[in-house]
SETIKOL-460493 format. One line per 3 residues: number of its first residue (from 1); for each residue x, y, z of N, C-alpha, C. Coordinates in steps of 0.1 Angstrom, whole numbers, plus 2048, in hexadecimal, padded with zeros to 3 digits. Layout:
<sites>
NUM = X:Y:Z:X:Y:Z:X:Y:Z  ...
</sites>
This chain:
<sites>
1 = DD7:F14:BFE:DCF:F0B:BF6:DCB:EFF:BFE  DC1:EF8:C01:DBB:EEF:C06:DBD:EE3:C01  DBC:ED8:C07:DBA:ECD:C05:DB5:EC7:BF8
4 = DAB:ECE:BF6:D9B:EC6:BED:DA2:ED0:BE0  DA1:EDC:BE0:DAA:EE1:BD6:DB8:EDB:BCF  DC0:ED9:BD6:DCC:ED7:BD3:DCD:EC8:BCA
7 = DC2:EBF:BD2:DC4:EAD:BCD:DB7:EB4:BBD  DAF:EBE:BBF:DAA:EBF:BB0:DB2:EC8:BA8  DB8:ECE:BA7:DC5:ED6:B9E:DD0:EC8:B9F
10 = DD2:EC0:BA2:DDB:EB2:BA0:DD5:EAF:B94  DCA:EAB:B98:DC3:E9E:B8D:DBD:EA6:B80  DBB:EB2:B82:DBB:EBA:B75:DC9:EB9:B6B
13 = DD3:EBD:B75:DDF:EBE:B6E:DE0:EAF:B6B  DDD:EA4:B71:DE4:E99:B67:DD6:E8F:B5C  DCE:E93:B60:DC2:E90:B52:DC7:E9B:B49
16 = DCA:EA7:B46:DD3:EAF:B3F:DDF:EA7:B34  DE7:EA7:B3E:DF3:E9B:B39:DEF:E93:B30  DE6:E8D:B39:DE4:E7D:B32:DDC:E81:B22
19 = DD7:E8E:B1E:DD2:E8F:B15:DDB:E8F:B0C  DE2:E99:B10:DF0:E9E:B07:DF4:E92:B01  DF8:E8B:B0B:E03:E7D:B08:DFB:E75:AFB
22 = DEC:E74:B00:DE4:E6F:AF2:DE2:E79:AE7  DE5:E80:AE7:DE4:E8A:ADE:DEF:E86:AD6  DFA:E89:ADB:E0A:E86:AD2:E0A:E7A:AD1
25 = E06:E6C:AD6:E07:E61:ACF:DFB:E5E:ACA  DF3:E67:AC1:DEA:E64:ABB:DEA:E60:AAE  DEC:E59:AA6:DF0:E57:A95:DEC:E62:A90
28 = DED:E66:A83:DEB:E70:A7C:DDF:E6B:A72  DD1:E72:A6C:DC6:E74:A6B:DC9:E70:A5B  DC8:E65:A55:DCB:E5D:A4B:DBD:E5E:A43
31 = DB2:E65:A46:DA7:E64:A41:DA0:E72:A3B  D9E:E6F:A2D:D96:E7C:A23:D8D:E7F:A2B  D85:E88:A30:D7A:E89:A34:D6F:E91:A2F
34 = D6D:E92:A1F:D6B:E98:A10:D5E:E96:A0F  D56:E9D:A13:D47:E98:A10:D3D:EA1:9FD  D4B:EAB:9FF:D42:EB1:9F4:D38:EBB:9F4
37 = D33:EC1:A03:D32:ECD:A05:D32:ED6:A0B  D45:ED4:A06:D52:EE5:A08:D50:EE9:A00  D52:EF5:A01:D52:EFF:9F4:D57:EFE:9EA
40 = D50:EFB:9DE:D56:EFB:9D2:D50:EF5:9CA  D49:EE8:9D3:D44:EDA:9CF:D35:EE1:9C8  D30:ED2:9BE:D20:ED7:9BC:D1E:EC9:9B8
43 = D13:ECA:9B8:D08:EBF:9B6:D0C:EB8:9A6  D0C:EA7:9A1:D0B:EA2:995:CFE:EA0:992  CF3:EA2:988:CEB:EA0:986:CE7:E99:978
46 = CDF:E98:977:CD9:E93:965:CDA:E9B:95D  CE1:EA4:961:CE0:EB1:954:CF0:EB2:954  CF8:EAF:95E:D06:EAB:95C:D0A:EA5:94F
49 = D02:E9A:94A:D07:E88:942:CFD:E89:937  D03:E7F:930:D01:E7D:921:CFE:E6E:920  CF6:E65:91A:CFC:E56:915:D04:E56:90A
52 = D0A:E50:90C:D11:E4D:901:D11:E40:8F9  D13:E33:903:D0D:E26:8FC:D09:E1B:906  D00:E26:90A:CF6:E1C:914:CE7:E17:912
55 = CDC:E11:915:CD3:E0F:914:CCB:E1F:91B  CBC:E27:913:CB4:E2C:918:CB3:E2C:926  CB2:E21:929:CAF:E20:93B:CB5:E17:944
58 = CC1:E19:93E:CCF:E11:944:CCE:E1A:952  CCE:E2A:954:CD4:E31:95C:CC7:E40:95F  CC2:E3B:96A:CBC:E43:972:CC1:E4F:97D
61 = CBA:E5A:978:CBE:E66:985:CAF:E65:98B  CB1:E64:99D:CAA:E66:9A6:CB0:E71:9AF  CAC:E7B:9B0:CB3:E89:9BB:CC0:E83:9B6
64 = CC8:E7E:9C8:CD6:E7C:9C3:CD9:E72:9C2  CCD:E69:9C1:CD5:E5B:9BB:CD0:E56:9AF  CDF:E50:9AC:CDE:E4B:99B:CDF:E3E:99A
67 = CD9:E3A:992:CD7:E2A:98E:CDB:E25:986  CDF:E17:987:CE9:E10:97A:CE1:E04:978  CDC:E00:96D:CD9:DEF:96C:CE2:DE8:96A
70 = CE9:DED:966:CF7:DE7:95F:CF6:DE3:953  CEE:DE3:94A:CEC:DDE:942:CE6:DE8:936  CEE:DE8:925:CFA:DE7:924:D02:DE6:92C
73 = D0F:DE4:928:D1D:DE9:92C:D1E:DF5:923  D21:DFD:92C:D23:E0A:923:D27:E16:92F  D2A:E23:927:D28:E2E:933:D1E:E3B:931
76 = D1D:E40:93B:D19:E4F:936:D24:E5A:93A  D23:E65:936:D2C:E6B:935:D2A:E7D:93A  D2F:E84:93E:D31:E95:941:D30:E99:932
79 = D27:EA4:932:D25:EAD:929:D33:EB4:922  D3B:EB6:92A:D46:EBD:929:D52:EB7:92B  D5F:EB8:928:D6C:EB5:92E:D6F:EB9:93C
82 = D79:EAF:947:D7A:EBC:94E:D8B:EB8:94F  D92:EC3:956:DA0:EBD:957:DA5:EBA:963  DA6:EC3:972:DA8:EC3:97F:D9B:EC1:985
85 = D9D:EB7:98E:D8C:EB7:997:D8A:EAE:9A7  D81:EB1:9AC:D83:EA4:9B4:D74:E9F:9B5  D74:E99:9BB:D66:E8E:9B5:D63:E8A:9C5
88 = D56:E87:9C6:D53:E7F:9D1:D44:E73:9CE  D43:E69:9D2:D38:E67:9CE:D38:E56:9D9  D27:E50:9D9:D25:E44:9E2:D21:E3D:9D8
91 = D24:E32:9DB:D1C:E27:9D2:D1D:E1A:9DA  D14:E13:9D6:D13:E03:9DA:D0E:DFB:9CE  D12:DF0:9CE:D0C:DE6:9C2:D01:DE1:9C7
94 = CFA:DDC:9C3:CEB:DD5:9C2:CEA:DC6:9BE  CF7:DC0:9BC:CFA:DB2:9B9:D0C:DB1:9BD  D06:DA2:9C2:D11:D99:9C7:D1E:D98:9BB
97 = D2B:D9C:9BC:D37:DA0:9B3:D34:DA7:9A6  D2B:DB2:9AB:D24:DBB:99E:D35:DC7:998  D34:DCA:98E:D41:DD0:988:D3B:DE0:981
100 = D41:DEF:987:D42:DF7:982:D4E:E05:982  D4F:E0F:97F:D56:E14:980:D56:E25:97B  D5E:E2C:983:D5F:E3B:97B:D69:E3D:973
103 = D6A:E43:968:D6D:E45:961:D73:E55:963  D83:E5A:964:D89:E65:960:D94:E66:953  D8F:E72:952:D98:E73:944:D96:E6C:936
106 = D86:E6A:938:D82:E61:929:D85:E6B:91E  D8A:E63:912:D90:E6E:90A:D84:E6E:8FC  D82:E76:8F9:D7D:E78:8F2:D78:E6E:8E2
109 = D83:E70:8DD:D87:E61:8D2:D80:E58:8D4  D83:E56:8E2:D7C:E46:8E7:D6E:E4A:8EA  D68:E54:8EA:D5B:E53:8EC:D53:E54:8E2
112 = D58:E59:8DB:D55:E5A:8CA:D55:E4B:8C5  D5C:E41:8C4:D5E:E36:8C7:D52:E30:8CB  D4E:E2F:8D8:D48:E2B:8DC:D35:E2C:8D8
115 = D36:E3C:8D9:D2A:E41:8CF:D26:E36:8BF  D30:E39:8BA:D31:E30:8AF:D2D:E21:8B1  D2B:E1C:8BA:D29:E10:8BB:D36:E04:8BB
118 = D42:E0B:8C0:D4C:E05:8BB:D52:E02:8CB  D51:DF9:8D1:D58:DF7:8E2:D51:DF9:8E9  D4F:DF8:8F8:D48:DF7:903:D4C:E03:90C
121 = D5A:E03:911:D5E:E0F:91B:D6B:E14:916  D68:E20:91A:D74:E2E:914:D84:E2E:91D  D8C:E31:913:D9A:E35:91A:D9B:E39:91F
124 = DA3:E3D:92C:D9E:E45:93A:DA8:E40:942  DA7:E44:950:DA7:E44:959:D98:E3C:960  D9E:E2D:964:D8F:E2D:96B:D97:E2A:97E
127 = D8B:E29:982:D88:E28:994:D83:E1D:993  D86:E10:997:D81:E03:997:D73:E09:9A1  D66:E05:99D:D5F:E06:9A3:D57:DF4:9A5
130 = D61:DE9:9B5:D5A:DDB:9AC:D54:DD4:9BC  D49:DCD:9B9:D4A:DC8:9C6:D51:DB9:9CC  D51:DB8:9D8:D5B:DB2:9DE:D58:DA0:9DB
133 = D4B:D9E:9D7:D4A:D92:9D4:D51:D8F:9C1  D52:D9A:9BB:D5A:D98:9AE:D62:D8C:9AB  D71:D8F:9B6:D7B:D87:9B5:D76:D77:9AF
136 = D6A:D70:9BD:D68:D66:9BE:D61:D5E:9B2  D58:D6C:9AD:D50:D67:9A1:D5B:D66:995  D66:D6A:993:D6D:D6D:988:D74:D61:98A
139 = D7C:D5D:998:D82:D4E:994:D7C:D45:993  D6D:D45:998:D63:D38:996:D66:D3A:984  D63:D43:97A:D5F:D41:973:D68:D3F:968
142 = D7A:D48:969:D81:D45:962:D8C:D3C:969  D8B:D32:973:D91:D29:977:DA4:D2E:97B  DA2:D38:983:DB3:D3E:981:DB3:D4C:98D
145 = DBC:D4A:993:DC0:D57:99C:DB8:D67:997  DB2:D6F:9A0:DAD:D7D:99E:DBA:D7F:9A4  DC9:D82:9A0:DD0:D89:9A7:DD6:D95:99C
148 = DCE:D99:998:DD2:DA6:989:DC7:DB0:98D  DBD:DAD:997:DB2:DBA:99E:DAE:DB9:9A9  DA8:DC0:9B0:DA2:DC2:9BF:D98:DC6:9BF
151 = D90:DC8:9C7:D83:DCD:9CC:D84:DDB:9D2  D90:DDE:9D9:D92:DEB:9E0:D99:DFA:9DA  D94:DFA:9CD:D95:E0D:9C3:DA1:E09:9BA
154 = D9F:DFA:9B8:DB2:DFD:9AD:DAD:E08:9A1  DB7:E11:99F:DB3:E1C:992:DC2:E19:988  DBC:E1C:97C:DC2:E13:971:DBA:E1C:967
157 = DCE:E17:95C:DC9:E24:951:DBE:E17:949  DB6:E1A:93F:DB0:E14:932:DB2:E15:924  DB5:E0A:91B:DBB:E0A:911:DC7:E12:910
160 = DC6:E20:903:DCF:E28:901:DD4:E2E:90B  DD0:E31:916:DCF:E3A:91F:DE1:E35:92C  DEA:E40:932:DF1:E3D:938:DEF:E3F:943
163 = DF6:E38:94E:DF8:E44:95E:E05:E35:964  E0A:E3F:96F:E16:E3A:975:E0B:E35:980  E0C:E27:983:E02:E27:990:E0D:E29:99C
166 = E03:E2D:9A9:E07:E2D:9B5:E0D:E1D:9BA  E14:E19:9C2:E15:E0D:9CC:E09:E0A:9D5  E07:DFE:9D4:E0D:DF3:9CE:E04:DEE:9C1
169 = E0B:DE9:9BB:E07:DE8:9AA:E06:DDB:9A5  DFA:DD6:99E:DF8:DC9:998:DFF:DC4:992  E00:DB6:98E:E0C:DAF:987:E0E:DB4:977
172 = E04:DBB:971:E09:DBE:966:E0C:DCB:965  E11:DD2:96F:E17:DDF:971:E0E:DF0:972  DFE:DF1:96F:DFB:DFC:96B:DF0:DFD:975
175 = DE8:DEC:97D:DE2:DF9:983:DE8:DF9:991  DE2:E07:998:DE6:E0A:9A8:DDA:E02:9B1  DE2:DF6:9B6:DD9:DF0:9BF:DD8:DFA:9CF
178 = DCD:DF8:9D4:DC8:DFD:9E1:DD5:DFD:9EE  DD6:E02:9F5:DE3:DFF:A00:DD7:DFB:A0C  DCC:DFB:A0A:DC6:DF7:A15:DB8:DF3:A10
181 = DB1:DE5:A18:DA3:DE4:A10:D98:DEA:A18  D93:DF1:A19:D87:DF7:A1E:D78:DF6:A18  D78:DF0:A0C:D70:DEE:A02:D5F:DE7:A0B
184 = D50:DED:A0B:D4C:DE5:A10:D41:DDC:A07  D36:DD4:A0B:D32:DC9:A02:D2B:DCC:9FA  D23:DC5:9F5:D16:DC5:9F0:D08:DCE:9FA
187 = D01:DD1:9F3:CFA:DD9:9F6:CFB:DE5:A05  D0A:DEA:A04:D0C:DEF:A0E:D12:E00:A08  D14:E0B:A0C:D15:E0F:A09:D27:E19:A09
190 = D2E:E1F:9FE:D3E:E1F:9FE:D3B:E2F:9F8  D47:E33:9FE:D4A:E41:9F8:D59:E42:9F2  D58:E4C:9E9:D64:E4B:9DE:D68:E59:9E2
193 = D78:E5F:9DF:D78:E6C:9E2:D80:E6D:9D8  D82:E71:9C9:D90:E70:9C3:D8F:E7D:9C0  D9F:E82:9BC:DA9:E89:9BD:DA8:E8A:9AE
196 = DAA:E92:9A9:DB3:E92:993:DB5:EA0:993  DC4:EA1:995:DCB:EAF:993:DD7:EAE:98B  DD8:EB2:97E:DE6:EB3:978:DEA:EA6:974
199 = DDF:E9F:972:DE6:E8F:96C:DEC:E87:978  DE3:E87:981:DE8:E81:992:DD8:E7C:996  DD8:E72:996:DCC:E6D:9A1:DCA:E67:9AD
202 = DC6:E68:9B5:DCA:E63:9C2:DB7:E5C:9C7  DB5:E51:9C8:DA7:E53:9CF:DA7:E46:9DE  D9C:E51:9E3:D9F:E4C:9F3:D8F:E41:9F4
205 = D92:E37:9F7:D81:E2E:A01:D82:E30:A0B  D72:E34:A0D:D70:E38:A18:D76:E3C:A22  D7E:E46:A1E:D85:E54:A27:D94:E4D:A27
208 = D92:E42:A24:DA6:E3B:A1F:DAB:E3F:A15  DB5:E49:A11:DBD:E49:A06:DC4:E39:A00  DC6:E35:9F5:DC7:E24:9F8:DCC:E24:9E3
211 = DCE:E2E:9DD:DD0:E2B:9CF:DD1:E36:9C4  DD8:E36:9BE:DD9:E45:9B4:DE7:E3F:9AB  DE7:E47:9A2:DF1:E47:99A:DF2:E53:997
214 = E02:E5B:98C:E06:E64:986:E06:E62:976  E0D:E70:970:E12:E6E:964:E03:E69:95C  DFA:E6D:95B:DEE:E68:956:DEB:E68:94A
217 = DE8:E65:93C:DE4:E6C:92E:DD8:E64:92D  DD1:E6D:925:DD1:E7A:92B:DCC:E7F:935  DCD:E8B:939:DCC:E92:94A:DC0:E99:942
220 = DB5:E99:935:DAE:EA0:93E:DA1:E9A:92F  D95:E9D:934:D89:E90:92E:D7C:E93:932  D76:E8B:92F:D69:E87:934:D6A:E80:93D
223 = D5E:E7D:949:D5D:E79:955:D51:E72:952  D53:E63:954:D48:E59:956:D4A:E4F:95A  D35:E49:95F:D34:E40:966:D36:E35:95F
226 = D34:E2B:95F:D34:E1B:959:D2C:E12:95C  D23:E10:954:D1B:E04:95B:D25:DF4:94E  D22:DEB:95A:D25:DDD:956:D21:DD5:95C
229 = D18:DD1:958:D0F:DC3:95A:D0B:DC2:966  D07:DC6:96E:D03:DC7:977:CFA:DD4:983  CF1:DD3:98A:CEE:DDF:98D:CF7:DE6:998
232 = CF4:DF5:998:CFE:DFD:9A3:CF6:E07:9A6  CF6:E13:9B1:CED:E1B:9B7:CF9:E24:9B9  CFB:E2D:9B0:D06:E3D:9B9:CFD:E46:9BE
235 = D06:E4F:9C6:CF9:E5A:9CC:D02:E64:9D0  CFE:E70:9D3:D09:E7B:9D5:D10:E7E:9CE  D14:E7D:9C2:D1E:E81:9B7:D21:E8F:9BA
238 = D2C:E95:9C4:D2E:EA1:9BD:D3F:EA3:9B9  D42:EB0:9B3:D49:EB0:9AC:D4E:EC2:9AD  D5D:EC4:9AF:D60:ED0:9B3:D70:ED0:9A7
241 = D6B:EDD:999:D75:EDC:991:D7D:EE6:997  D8D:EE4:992:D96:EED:999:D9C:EED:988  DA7:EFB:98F:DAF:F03:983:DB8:EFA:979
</sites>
């Protein structure tokens, strides 16, 4: 073997190494990477949802994006129940600490309820859906600490509704705050990836798992959006039911 050979079989073998070595001290891949279409997934559309107690033209379908004025406060809702699923969907607000959310496991009762003219949003499971200027507008205006919510997916049961939240948990015990904030601003755009299998919810921002709870009642409902006072743009909605 020669010279020129031997010093290039060296430096192969140790750029080799050196990969390895980053290879095994690499952290482990902490991120969903769920876009919604793997097999199984399909499209949400306008023929998905129902109003229930919202204004006519509170909520627009454009291809795959859907529109919120916010105004009512109200939701719309899935045609159907579902029980196991996972969900993917983008959204951004359209105003500075604008407030919305999805809705799992809306129970029926309460949408009947609601139909009736009787309350605003259904018992459930919701996905804080809020933006990051909220906090500031809420203690300008009720003069006192935002330390009972976050901006980064806290999910929390509503009214009747139960669940064991995940760590780490707000001061009044139910909901599961974020373990990490990834949340991005105003007019920018966030992806949701949640999880609802068996009365377990888990949902990840933007490819961070970061909040879920167990033990859910009930584990299985109607699925809806929420407008509240303010405007929001989702897009992508898709949705893959399991057994």
């Amino acid at each position: 073997m020669n010279t020129t050979r031997t010093i290039a079989v060296t430096l192969l073998a140790s750029f080799a190494l050196g990969q390895a070595q980053a290879l095994a001290e690499a952290k482990p891949v902490s991120h969903a990477l769920i876009t919604g279409t793997e097999a199984g997934w399909r499209a949400m559309t306008k023929d998905d949802f129902v109003n229930v107690n919202c204004a006519d033209d509170t909520w627009s379908f454009e291809g795959n994006l859907i529109k919120c004025t916010g105004k009512p406060v109200g939701v719309i809702r899935t045609k159907k129940q579902v029980t196991n699923l996972e969900l993917v969907v983008e959204w951004k607000h359209k105003q500075y600490g604008g407030n919305s959310g999805v809705f799992l496991w809306a129970n029926p009762e309460s949408i009947q309820r609601l139909a009736a003219g009787k309350g605003r949003l259904p018992a459930g499971i919701e996905v804080q859906v809020l933006d990051l200027g909220y906090a500031e507008r809420y203690e300008k205006k009720h003069k006192k600490p935002s330390d009972w919510f976050t901006s980064h997916g806290d999910v929390f049961p509503t009214q009747s509704a139960k669940m064991k939240p995940f760590p780490p948990v707000a001061p009044n015990g139910k909901r599961s705050f974020p373990s990490k904030n990834t949340t991005k601003g105003v007019d920018e755009w966030n992806h949701y990836y949640i999880r609802a299998i068996n009365g377990e919810v888990r949902l990840w921002v933007n490819g961070v798992e970061v909040s879920g709870g167990t033990d859910c009642q009930p584990a299985t409902g109607y699925l809806c959006l929420e407008s509240e006072g303010a405007p929001i743009e989702f897009r992508n909605l898709r949705i893959r039911e399991l057994p």
